[in-house]
RODO-2510 file (C-alpha; in nm, 4 decimals, decimal comma):
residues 483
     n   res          X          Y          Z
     1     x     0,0000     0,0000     0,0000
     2     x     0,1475     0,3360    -0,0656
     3     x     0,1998     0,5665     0,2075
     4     x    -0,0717     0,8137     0,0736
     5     x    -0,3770     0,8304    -0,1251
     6     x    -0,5347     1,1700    -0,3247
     7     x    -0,8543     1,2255    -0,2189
     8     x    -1,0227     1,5438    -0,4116
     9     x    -0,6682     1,6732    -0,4265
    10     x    -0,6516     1,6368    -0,0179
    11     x    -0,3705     1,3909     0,0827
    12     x    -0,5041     1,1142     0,3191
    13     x    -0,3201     0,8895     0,5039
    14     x    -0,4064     0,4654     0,4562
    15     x    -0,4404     0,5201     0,8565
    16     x    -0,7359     0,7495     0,7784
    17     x    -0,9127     0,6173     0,4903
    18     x    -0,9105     0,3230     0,7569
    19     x    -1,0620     0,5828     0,9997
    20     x    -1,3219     0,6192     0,7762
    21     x    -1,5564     0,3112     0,7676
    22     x    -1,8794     0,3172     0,9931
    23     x    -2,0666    -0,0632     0,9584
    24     x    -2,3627    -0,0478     0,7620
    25     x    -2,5236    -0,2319     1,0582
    26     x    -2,4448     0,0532     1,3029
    27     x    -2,5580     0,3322     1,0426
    28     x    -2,8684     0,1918     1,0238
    29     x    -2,8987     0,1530     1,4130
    30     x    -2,8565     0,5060     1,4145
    31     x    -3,0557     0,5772     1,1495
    32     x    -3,3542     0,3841     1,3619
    33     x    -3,2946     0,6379     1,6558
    34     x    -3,3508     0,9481     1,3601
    35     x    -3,6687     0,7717     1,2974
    36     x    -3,7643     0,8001     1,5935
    37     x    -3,6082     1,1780     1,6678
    38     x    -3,8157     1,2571     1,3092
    39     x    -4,1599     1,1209     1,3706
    40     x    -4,2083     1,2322     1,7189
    41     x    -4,1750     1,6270     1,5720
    42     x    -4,3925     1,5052     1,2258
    43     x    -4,6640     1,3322     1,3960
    44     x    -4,6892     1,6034     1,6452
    45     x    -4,6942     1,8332     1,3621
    46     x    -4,9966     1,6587     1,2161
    47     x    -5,1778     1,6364     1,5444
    48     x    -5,0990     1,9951     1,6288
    49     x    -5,4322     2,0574     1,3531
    50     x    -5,6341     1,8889     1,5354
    51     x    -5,6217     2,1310     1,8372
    52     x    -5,7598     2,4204     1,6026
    53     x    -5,9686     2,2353     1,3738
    54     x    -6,0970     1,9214     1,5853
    55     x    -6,1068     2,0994     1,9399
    56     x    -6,1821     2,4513     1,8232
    57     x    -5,8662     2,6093     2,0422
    58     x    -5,8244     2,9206     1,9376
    59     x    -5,4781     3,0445     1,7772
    60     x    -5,3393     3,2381     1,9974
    61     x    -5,3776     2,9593     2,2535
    62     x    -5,2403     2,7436     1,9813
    63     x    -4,9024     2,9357     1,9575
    64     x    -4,8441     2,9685     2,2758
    65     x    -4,8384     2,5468     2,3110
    66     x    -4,5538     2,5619     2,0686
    67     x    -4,3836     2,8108     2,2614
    68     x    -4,3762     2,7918     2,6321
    69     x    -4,2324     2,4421     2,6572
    70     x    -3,8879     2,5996     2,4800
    71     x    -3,8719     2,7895     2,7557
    72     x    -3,8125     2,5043     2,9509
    73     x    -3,5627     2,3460     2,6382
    74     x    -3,3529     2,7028     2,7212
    75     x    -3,2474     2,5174     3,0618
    76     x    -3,2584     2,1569     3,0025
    77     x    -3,1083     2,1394     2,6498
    78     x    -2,7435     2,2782     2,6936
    79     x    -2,7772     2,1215     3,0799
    80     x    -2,8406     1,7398     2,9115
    81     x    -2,5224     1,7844     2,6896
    82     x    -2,3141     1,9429     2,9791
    83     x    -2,3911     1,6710     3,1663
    84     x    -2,3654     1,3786     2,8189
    85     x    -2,0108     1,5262     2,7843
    86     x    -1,8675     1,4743     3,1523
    87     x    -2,1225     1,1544     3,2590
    88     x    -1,8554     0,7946     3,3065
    89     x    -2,0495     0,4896     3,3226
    90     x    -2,0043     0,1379     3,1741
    91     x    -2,2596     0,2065     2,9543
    92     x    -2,0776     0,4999     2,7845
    93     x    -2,1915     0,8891     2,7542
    94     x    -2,4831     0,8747     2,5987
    95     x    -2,6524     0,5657     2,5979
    96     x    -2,8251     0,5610     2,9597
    97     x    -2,9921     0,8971     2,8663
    98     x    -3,1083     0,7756     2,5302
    99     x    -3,2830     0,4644     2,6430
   100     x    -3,4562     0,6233     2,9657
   101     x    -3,5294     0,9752     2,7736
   102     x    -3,6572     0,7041     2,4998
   103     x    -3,9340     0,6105     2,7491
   104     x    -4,0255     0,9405     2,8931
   105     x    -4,1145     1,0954     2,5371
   106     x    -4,2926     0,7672     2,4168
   107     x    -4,5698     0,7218     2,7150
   108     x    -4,5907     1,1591     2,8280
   109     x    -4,6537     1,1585     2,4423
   110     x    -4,9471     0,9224     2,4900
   111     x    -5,0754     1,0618     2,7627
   112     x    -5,1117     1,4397     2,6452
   113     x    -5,3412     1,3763     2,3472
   114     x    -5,6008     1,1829     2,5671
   115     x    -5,7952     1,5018     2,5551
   116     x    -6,1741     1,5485     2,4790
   117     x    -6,4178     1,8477     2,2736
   118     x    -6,6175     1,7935     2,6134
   119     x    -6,3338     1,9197     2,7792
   120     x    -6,3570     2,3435     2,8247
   121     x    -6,1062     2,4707     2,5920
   122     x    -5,8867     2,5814     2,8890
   123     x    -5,8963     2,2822     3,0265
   124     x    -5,7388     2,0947     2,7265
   125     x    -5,5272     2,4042     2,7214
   126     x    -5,3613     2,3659     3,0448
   127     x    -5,3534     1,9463     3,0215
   128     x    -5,1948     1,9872     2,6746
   129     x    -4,9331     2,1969     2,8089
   130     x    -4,8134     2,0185     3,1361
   131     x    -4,7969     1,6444     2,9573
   132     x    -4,6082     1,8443     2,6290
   133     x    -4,3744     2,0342     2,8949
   134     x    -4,2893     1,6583     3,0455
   135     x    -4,2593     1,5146     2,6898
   136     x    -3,9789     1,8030     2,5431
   137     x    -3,8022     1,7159     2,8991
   138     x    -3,8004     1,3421     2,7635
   139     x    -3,7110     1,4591     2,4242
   140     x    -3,4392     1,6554     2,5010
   141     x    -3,2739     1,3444     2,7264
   142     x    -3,3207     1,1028     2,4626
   143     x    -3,1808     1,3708     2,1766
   144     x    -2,9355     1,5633     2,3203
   145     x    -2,7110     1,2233     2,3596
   146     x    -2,8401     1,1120     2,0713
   147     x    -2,7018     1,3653     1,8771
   148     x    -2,3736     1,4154     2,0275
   149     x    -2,3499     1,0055     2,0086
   150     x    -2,3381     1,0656     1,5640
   151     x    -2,0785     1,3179     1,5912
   152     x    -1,8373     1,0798     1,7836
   153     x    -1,9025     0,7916     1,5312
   154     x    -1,6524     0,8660     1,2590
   155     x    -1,3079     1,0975     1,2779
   156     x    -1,3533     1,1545     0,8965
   157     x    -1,4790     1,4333     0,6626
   158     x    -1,6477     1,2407     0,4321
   159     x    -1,7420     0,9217     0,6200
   160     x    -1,9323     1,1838     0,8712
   161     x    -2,1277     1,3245     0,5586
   162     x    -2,2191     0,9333     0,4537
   163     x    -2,3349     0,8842     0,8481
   164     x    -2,5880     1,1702     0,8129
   165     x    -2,7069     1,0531     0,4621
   166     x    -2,8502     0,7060     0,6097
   167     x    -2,9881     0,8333     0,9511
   168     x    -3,1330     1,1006     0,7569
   169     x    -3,2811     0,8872     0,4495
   170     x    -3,4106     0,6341     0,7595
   171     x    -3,5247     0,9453     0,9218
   172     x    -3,7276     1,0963     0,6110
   173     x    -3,9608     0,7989     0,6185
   174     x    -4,1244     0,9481     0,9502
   175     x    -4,2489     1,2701     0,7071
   176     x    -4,3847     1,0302     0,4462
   177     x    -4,5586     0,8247     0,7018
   178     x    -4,6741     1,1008     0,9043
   179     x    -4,8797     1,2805     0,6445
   180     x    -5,1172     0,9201     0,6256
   181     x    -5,2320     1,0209     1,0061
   182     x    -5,4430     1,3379     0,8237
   183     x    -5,6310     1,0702     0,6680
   184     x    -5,6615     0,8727     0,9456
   185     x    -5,7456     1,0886     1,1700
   186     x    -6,0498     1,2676     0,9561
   187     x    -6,1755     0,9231     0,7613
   188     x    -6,5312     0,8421     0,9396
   189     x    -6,4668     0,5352     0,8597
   190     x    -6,2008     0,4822     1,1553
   191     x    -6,3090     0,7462     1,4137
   192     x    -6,6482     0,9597     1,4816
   193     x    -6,4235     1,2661     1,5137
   194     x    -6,0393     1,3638     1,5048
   195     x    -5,9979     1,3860     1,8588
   196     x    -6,1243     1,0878     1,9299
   197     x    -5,8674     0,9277     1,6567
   198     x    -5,5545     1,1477     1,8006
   199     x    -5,6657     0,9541     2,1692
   200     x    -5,6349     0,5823     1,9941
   201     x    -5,3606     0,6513     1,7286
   202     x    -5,1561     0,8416     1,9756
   203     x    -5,1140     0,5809     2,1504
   204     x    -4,9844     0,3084     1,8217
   205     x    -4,7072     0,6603     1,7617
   206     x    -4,5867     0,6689     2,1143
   207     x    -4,4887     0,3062     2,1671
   208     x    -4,3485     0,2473     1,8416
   209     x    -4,1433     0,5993     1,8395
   210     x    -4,0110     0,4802     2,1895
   211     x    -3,8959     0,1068     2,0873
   212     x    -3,7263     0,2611     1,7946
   213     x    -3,5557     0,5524     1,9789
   214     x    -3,4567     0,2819     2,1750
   215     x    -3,2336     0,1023     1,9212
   216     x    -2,8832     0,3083     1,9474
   217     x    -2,8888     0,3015     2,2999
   218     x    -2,8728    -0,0474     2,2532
   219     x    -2,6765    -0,1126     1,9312
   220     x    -2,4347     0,1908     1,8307
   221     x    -2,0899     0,2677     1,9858
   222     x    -1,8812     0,6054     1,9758
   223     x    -1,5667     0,6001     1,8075
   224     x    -1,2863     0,7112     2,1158
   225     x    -1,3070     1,0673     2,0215
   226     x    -1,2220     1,2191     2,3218
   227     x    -0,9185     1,0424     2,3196
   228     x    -0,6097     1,3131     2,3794
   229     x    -0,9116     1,5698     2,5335
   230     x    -0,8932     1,6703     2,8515
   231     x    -1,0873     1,4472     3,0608
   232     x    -1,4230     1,6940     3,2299
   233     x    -1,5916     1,5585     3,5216
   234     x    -1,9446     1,7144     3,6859
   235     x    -1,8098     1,9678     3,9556
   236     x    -1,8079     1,8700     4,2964
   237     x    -1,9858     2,1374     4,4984
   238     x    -2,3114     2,3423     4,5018
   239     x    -2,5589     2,3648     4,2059
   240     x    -2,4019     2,7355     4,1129
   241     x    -2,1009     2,5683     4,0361
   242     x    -2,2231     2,3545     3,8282
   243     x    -2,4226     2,5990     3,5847
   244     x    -2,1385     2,8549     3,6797
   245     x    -1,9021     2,5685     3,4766
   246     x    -2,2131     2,5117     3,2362
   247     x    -2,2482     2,9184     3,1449
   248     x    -1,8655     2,9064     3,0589
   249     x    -1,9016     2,6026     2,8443
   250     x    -2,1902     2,7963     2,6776
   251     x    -1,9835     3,0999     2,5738
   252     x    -1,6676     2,8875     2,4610
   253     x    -1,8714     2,7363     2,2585
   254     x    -2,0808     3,0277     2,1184
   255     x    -1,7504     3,1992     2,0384
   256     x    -1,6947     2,9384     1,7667
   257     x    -1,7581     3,1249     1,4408
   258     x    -1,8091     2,8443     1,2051
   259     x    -2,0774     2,7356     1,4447
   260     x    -2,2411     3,0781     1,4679
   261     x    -2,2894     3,0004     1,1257
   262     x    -2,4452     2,7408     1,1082
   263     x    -2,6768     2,8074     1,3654
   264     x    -2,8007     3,1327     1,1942
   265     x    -2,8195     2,9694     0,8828
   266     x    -3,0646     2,6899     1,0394
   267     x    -3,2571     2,8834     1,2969
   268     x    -3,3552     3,1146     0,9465
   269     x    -3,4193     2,8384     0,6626
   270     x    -3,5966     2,5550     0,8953
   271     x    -3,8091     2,7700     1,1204
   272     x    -3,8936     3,0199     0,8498
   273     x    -4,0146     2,7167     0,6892
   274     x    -4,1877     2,5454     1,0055
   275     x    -4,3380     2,8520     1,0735
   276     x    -4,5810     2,8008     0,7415
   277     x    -4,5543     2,4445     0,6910
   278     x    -4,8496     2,3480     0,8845
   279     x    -5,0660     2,6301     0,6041
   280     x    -5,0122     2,3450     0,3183
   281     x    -5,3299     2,1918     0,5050
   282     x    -5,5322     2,4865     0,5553
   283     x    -5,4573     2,5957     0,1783
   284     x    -5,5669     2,2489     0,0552
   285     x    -5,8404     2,1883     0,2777
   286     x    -5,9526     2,5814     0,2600
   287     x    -5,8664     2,7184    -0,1111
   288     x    -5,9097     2,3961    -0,2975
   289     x    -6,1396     2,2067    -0,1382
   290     x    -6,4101     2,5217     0,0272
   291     x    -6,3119     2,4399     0,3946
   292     x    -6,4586     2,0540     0,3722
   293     x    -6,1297     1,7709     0,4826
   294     x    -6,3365     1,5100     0,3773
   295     x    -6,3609     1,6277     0,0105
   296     x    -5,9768     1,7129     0,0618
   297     x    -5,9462     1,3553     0,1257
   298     x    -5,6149     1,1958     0,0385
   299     x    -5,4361     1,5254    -0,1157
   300     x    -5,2812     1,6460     0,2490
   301     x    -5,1075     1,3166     0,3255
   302     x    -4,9736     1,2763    -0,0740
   303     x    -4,8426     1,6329    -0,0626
   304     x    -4,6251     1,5279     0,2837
   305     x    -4,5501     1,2023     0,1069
   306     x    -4,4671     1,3013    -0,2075
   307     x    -4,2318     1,5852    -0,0925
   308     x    -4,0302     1,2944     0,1773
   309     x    -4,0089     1,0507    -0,0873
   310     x    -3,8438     1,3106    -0,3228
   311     x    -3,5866     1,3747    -0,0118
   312     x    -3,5400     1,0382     0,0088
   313     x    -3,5074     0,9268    -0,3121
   314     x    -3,3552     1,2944    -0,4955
   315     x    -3,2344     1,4963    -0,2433
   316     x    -3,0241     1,2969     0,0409
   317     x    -2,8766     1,1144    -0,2689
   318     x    -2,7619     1,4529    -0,4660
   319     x    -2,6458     1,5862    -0,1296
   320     x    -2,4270     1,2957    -0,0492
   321     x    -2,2742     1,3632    -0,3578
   322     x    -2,2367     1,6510    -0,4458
   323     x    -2,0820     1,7353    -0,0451
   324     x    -1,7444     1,4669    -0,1559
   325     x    -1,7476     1,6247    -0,4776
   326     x    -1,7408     1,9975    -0,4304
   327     x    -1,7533     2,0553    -0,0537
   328     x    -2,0130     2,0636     0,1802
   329     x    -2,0933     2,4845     0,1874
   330     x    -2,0614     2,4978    -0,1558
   331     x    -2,3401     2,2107    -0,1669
   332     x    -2,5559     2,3927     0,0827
   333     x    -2,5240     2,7163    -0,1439
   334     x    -2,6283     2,5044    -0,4727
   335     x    -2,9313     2,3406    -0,3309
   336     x    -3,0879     2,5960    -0,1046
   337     x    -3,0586     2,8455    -0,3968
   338     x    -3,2973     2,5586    -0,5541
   339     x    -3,5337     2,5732    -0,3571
   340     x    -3,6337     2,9227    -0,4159
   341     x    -3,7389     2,8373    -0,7546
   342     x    -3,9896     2,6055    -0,5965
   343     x    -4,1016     2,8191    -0,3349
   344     x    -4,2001     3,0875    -0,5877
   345     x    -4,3525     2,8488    -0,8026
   346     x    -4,6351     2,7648    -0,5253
   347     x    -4,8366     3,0743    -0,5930
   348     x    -4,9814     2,9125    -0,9164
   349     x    -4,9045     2,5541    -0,8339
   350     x    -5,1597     2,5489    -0,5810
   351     x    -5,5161     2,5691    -0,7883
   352     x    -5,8465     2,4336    -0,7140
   353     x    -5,9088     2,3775    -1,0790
   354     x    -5,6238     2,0764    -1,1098
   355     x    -5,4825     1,9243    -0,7511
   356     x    -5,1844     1,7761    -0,9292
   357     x    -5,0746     2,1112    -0,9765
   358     x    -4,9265     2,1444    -0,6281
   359     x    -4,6422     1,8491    -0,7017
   360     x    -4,4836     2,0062    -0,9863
   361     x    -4,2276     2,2386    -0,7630
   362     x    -4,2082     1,9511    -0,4834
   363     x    -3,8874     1,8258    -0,6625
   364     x    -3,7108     2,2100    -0,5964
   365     x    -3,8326     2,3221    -0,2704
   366     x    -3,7489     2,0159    -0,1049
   367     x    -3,3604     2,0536    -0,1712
   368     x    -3,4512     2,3485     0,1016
   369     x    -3,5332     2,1734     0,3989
   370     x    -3,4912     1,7693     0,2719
   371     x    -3,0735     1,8019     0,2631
   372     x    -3,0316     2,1138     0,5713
   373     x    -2,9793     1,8492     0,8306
   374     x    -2,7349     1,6005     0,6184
   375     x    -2,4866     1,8766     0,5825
   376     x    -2,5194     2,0434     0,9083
   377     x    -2,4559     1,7494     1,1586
   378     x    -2,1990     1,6375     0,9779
   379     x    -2,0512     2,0289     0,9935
   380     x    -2,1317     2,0090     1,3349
   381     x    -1,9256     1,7014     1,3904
   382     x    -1,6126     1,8927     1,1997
   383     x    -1,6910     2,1691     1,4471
   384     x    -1,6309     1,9606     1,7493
   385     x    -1,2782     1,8938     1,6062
   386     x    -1,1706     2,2625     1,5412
   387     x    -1,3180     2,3196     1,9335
   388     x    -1,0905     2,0205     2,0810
   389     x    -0,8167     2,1338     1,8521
   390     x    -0,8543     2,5187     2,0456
   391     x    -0,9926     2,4293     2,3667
   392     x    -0,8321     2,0685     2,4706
   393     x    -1,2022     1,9612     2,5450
   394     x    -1,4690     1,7305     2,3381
   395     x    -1,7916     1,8499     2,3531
   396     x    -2,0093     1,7127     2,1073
   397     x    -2,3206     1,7182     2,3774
   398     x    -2,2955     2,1148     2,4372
   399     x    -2,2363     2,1506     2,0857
   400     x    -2,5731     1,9545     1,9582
   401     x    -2,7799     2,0324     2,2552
   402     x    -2,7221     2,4179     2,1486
   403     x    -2,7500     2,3717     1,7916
   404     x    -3,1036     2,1679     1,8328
   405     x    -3,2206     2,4139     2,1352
   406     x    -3,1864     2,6659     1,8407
   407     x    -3,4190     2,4309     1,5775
   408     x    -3,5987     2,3975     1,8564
   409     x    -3,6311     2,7097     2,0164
   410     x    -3,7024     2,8461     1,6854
   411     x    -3,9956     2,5566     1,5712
   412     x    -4,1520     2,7279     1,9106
   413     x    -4,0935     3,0970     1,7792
   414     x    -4,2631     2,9452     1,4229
   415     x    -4,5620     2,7851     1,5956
   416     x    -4,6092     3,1076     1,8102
   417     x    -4,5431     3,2852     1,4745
   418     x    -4,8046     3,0502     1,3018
   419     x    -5,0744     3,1416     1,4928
   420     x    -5,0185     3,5389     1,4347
   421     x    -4,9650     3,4731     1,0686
   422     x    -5,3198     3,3129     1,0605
   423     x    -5,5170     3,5456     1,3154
   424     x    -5,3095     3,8702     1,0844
   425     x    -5,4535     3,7460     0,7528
   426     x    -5,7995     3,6904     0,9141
   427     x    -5,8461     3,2998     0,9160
   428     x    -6,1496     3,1789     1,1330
   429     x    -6,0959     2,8230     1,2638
   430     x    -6,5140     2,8312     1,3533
   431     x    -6,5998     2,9122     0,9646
   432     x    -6,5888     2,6645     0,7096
   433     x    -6,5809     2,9156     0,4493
   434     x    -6,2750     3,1972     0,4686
   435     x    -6,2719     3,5116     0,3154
   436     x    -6,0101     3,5566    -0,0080
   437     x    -5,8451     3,7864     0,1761
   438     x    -5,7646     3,4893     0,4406
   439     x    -5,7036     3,2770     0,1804
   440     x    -5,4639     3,4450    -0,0592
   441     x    -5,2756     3,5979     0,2810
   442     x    -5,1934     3,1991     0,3733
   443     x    -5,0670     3,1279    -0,0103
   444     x    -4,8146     3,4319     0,0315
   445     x    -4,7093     3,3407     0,3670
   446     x    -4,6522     2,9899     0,2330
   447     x    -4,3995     3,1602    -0,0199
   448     x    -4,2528     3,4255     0,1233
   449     x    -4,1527     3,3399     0,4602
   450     x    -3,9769     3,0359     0,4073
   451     x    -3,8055     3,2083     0,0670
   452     x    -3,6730     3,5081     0,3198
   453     x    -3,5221     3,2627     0,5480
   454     x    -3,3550     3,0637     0,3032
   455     x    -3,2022     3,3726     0,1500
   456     x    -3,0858     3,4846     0,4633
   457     x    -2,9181     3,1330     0,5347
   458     x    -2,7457     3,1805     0,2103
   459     x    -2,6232     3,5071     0,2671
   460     x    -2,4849     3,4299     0,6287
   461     x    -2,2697     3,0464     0,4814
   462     x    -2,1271     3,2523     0,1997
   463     x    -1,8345     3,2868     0,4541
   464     x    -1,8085     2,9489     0,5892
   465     x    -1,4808     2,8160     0,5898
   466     x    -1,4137     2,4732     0,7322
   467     x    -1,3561     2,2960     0,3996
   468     x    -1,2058     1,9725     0,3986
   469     x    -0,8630     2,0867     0,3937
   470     x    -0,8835     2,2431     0,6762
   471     x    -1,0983     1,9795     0,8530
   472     x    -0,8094     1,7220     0,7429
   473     x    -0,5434     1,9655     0,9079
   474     x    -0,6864     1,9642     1,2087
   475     x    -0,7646     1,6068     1,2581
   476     x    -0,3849     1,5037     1,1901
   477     x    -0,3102     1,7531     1,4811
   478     x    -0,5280     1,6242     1,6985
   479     x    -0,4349     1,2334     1,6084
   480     x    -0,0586     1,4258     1,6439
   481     x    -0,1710     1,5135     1,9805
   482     x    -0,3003     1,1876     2,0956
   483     x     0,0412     1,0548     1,9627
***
């Protein structure tokens, strides 16, 4: 073997294209637990409607569900992956926290949509909000780990890019899935009335979510990452030492400019996007089909479908790709510049007079949102390298639990956001007819939000600079280190 191999012009040692191979069998353990992560949010998403339309809650009741259990996340998402990053136990780092934050989300997830339209809407208010406060708490000690546990799996650029591609193409199945529940849900034929089918089918989503999220606990080991870091217990002393040392950890790694980056970019293109995607019901049900879900019938759940097969099938494919063939910014550039073509083509895709209409820009938008996550964990776990390489420490756990508090923190803002949106162009939740003004106000917000954020991502990764050169660079100094 020769001493060196050319890899896109990069020299790579035989010790790191070594470095590089996950098994397939492990990928697709992890993959499992993105499943999971994925359908919790998309099924949620899906049930979220039924709040509105199935339990007549107003809006501004409805946005403030999605936001005041972030509030809580602000606390308990960077405190999870201070404590992932310094926790020693036989098991490893992260698995204890995946498997027992695994069965808090799966049964407080159950439990908060056993709510009835017999029920005064403050009382389903209040209920909803204490059981979804206790779920995010479960969610954030299953994901935090979870997270941090991909970005110690592989030392190498490209193998980190391949890791992503798999959870996320196992992952994407949740939104095609998902979707099917609208149908569900309003078919007469299974249930008298939605909130009587969000009760039962809650239920089916919370057990199997939890068995899957389950799986890497179980099955996936860390590469030794940490191996040359400086070894970071949990304090020994009061509770203001410990967030004293946690606030610290926080700024370090704020100060990290390639993350600030990528955490601006995110919080703009996916919650600019999350903040209307729940409207591509409304506008279906509403504008093409006069308000009735029945007569909508199957065209919600094929528009979710159709647009998570194409990001299965198009889009985590081309990303893959195209990231070990010209870089991974210069990929995000490409294909979120793509979607804005799709985007703009909604305003006359979406037409009463032909249904089919609406799938024509699916294939461009979803390069927006389908391939954000691919490229930005496996950024992330490049990130974690350049921080050891500075700092001496590893801390994958701080680093995801701040990057997702922001996705999450900013899915809040979007729901919060949502529910202004709708009340601002004048939608009614009690009338089954809306004025055009309504209508034609939810088609542009559909549009121009999400196109605003994505442009604004672009703008801020123009200047993103941990290429693969540079990512090589510093892992030989850090394997230098270890040496």
């Amino acid at each position: 073997m020769t001493s060196q191999a050319v890899d896109m012009g990069v020299q790579v040692t035989p010790e790191e294209v070594k470095a590089r191979g996950i098994p397939m069998g492990q990928k697709i353990a992890f993959g499992l637990g993105m499943l999971a992560n994925q359908m919790f949010p998309a099924a949620l998403g899906i049930f979220m409607v039924i709040l509105v339309q199935g339990l007549g809650m107003s809006p501004i009741l409805w946005g403030l569900i999605f936001f005041l259990p972030k509030l809580v996340d602000a606390i308990t998402d960077p405190l999870m992956g201070y404590i992932s990053d310094r926790t020693e136990s036989r098991w490893g780092k992260r698995r204890p926290y995946i498997f027992i934050g695994a069965i808090v989300a799966g049964i407080s997830y159950m439990a908060m949509w056993q709510l009835s339209a017999e029920n005064s809407q403050m009382y389903n208010f209040w209920y909803f909000l204490g059981w979804s406060v206790v779920f995010f708490i479960g969610m954030t000690i299953f994901s935090v780990p979870y997270v941090a546990m991909g970005y110690e799996m592989s030392k190498d650029y490209h193998e980190r890019t391949r890791l992503m591609a798999v959870a996320q193409w196992i992952g994407q199945w949740a939104w095609v899935i998902a979707p099917w529940f609208w149908v569900i849900l309003y078919d007469p034929d299974w249930f008298s009335s939605s909130a009587e089918g969000a009760r039962t089918v809650s239920i089916y989503v919370g057990l199997a979510c939890m068995a899957l999220a389950m799986v890497p606990a179980i099955f996936c080991r860390s590469a030794a990452s940490d191996e040359g870091a400086e070894k970071s217990a949990l304090p020994q002393g009061s509770i203001a030492e410990v967030f004293k040392d946690l606030f610290q950890g926080v700024v370090i790694t704020f100060k990290n400019k390639p993350f600030q980056k990528i955490c601006i970019a995110t919080f703009c293109i996916f919650n600019a996007y999350n903040c209307v995607a729940g409207f591509a019901f409304f506008i279906i049900v509403y504008y093409m089909h006069g308000g009735d879900p029945v007569a909508a019938g199957n065209w919600p759940a094929l528009f979710g479908s159709i647009s998570s097969l194409c990001t299965c099938f198009l889009v985590i494919p081309v990303i893959n790709w195209m990231a070990q063939r010209y870089g991974k910014r210069e990929t995000f550039l490409i294909t979120q510049s793509v979607s804005l073509a799709g985007y703009a083509m909604f305003w006359w895709s979406f037409t009463p007079a032909n249904p089919y209409l609406m799938l024509v820009p699916v294939p461009l938008f979803v390069f927006g949102i389908g391939g954000l996550f691919t490229l930005m964990m496996s950024m992330t776990a490049d990130i974690c390298d350049l921080d050891e390489l500075e700092t001496h420490e590893r801390r994958e756990g701080l680093f995801g639990a701040i990057y997702w508090w922001m996705v999450k923190f900013g899915a809040a803002f979007a729901g919060l956001l949502s529910g202004l949106i709708l009340s601002f162009v004048g939608f009614d939740q009690t009338q089954t007819l809306q004025t055009e003004e309504a209508l034609n106000g939810l088609r542009a917000a559909f549009i121009l939000v999400p196109a605003t954020g994505t442009a604004i991502g672009i703008w801020v990764m123009r200047s993103y600079d941990l290429g693969e050169a540079r990512v090589r660079e510093i892992r030989r100094e850090l394997d230098a280190r270890i040496g």
